[in-house]
FIKOLZA-1660 file (N, C-alpha, C; in steps of 0.1 Angstrom, whole numbers, plus 5000, padded with zeros to 4 digits):
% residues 105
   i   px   py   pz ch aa at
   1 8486 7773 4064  A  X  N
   1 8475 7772 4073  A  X CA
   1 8466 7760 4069  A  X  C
   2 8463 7756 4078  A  X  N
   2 8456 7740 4076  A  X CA
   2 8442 7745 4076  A  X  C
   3 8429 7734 4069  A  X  N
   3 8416 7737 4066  A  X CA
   3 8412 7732 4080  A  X  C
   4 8402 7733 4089  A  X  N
   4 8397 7736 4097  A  X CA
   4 8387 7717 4091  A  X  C
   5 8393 7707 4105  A  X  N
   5 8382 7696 4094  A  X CA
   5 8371 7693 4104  A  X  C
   6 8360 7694 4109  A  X  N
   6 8349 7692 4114  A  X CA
   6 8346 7676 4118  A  X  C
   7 8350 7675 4131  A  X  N
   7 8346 7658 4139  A  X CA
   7 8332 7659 4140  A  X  C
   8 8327 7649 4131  A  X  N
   8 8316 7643 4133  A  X CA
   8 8309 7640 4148  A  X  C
   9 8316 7636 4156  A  X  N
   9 8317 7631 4170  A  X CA
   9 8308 7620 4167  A  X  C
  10 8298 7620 4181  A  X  N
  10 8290 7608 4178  A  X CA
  10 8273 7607 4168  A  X  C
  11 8275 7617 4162  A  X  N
  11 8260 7627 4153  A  X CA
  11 8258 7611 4142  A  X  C
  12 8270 7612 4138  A  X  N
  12 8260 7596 4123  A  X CA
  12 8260 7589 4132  A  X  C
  13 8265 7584 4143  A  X  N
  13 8258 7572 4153  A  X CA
  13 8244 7573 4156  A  X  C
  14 8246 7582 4162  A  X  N
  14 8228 7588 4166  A  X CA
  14 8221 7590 4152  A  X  C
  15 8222 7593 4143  A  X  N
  15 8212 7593 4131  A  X CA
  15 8213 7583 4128  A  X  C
  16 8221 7572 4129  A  X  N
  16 8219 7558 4122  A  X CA
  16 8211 7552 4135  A  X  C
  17 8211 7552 4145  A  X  N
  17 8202 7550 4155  A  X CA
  17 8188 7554 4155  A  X  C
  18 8185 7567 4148  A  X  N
  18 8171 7568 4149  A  X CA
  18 8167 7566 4138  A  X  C
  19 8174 7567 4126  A  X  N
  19 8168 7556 4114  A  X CA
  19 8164 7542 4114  A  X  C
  20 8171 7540 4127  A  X  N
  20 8170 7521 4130  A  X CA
  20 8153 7519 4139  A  X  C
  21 8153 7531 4146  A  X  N
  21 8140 7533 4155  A  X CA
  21 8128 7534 4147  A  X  C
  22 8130 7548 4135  A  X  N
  22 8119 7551 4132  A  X CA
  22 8115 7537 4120  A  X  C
  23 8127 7532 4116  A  X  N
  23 8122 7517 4101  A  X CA
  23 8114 7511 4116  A  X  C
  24 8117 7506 4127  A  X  N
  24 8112 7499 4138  A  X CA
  24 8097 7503 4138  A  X  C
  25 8100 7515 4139  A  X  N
  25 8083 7523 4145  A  X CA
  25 8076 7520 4132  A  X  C
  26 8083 7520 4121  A  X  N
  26 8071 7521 4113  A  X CA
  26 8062 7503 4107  A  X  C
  27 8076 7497 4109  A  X  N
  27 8073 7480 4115  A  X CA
  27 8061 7483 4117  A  X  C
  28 8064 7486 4133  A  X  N
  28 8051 7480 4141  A  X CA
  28 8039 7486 4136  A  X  C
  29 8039 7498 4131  A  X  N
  29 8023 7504 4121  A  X CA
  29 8021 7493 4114  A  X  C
  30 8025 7488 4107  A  X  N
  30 8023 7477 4097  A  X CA
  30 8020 7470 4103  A  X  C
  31 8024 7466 4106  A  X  N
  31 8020 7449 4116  A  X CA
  31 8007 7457 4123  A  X  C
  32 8004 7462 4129  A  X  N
  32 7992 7468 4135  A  X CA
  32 7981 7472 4126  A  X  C
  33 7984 7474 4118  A  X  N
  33 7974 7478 4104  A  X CA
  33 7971 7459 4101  A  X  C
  34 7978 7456 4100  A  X  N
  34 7973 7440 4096  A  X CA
  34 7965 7432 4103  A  X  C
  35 7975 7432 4113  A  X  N
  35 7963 7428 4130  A  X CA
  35 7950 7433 4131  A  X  C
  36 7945 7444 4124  A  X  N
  36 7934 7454 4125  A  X CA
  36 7923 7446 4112  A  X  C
  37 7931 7445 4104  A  X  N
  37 7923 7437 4091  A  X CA
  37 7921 7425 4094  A  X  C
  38 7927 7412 4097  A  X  N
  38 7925 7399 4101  A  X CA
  38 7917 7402 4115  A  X  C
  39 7920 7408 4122  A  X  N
  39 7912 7410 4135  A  X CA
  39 7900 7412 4134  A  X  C
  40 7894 7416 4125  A  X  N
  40 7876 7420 4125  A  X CA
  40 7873 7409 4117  A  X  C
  41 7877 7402 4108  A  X  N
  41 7871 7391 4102  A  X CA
  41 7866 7388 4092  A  X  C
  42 7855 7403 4089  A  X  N
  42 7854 7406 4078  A  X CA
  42 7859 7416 4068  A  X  C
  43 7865 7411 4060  A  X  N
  43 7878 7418 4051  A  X CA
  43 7869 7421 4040  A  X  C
  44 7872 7432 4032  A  X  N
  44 7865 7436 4026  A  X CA
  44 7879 7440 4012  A  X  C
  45 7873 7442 3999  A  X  N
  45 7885 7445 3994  A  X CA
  45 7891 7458 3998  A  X  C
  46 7886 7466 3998  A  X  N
  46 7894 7478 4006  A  X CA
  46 7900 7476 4018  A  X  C
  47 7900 7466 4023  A  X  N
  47 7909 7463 4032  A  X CA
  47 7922 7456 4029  A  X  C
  48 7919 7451 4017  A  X  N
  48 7932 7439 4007  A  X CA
  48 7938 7449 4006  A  X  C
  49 7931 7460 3997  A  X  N
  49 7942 7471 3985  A  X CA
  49 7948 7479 3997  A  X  C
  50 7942 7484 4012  A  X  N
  50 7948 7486 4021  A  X CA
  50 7962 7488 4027  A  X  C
  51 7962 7468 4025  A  X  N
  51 7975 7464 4034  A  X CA
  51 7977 7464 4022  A  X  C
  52 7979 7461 4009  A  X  N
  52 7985 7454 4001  A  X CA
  52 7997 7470 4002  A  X  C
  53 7990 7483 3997  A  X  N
  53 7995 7491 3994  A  X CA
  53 8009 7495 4012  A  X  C
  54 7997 7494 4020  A  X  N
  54 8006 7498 4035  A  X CA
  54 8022 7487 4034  A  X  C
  55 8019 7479 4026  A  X  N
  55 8031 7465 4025  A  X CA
  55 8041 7471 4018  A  X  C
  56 8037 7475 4006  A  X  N
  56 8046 7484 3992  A  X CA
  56 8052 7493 4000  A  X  C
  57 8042 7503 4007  A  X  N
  57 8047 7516 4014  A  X CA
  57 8056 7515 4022  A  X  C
  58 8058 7500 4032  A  X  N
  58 8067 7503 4043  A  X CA
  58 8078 7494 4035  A  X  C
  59 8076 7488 4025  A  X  N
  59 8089 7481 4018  A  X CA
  59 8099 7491 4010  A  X  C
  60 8090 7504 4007  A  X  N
  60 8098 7514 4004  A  X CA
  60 8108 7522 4011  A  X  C
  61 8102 7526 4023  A  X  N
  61 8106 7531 4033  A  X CA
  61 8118 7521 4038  A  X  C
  62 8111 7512 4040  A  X  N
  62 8125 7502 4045  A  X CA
  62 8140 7505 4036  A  X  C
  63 8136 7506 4025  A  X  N
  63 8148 7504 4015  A  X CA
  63 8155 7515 4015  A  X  C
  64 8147 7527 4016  A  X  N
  64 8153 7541 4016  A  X CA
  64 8159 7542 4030  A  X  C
  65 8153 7536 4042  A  X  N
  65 8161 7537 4054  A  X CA
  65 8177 7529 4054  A  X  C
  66 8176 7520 4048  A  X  N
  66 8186 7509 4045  A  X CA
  66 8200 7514 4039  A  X  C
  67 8192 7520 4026  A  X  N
  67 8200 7530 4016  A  X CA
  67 8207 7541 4023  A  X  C
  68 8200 7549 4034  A  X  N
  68 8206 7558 4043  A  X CA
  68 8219 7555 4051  A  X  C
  69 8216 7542 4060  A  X  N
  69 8222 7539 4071  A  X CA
  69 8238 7533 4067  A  X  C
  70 8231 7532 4052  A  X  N
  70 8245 7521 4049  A  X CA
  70 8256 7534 4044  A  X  C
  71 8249 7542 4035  A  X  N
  71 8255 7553 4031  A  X CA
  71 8263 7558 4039  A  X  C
  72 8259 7566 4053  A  X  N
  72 8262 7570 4064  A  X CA
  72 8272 7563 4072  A  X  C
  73 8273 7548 4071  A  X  N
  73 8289 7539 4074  A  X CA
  73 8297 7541 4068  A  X  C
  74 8295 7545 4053  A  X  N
  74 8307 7544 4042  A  X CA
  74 8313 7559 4044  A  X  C
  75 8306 7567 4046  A  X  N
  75 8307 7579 4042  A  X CA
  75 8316 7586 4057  A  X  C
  76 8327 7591 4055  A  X  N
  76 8327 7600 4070  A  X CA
  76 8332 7618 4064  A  X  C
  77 8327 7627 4069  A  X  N
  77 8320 7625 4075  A  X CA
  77 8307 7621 4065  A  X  C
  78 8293 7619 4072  A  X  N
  78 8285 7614 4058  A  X CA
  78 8275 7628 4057  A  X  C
  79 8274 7631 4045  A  X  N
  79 8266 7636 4029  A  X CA
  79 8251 7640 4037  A  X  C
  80 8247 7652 4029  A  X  N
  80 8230 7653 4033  A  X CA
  80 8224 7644 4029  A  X  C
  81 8215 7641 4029  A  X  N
  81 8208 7632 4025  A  X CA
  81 8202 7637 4018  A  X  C
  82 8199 7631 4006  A  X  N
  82 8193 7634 3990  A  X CA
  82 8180 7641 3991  A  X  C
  83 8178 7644 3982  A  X  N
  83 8164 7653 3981  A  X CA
  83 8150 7643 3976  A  X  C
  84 8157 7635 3970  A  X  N
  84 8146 7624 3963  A  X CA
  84 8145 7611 3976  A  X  C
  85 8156 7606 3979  A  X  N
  85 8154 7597 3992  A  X CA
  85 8143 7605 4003  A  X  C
  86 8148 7618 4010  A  X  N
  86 8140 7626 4016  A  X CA
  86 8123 7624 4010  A  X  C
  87 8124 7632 4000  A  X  N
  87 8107 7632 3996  A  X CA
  87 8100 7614 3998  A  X  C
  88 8109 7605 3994  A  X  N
  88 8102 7590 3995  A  X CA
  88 8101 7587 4006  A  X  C
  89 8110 7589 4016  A  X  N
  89 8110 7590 4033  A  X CA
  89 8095 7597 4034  A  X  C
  90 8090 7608 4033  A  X  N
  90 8085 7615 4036  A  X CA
  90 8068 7612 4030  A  X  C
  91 8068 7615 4018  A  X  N
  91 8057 7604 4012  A  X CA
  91 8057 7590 4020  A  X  C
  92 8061 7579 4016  A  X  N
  92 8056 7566 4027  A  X CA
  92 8053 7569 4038  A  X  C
  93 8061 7580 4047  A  X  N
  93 8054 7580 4061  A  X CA
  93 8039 7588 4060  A  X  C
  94 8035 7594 4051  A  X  N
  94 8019 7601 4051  A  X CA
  94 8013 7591 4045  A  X  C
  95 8018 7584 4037  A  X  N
  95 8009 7570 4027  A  X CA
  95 8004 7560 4040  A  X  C
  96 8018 7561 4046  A  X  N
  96 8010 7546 4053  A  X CA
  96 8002 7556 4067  A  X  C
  97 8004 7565 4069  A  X  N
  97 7990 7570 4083  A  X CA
  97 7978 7570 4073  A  X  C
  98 7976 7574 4060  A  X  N
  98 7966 7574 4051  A  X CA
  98 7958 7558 4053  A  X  C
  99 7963 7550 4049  A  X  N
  99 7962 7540 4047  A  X CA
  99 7956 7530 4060  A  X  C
 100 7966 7533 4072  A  X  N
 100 7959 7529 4088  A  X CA
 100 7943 7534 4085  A  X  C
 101 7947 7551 4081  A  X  N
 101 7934 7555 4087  A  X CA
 101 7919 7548 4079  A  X  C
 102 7925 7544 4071  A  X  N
 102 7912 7536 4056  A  X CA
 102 7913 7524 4062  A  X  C
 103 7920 7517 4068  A  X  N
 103 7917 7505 4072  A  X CA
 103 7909 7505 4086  A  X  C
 104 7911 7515 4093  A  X  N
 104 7907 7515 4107  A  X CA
 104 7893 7520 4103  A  X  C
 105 7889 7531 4093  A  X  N
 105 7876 7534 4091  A  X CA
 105 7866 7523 4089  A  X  C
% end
């Protein structure tokens, strides 16, 4: 009797697709957080340590999204995703609405 093997179908397409959206979406926070700082004129250091940090945050994210997507091509079918990538995914995305919201204040 043969093992029973589970077609992926088109599921890591679509998750490598909205990992591509959500690194996108979180782009444009960044870039909007910056636009928000240069835009008022007067920058203040809490506005440096700010973006500097929102910069770190979304360079993290980027990497861990990167780290995912590529995983997910190699892999068929592809692996849960880690527990530690997960929490850094998850942390950067509350760091950087933190961080909007200190810049927007």
């Amino acid at each position: 009797m043969s093992a029973l093997v589970r077609d992926p179908g088109l599921q890591p397409e679509r998750t490598r697709l909205a990992w591509r959206r959500t690194t996108l979406a979180f782009t444009v926070a960044a870039v909007l957080a910056v636009r928000q700082v240069v835009r008022d004129g007067s920058v203040t250091a809490g506005d440096v340590v700010a973006f500097a940090l929102s910069t770190a945050v979304w360079l993290g994210f980027l990497a861990v999204a990167h780290r995912r997507i590529r995983a997910m091509a190699l892999r068929r079918p592809p692996g849960a995703m880690p527990f530690a990538e997960a929490a850094v995914a998850t942390v950067c995305t509350l760091a950087l609405a933190g961080f909007a919201i200190a810049i927007v204040w």
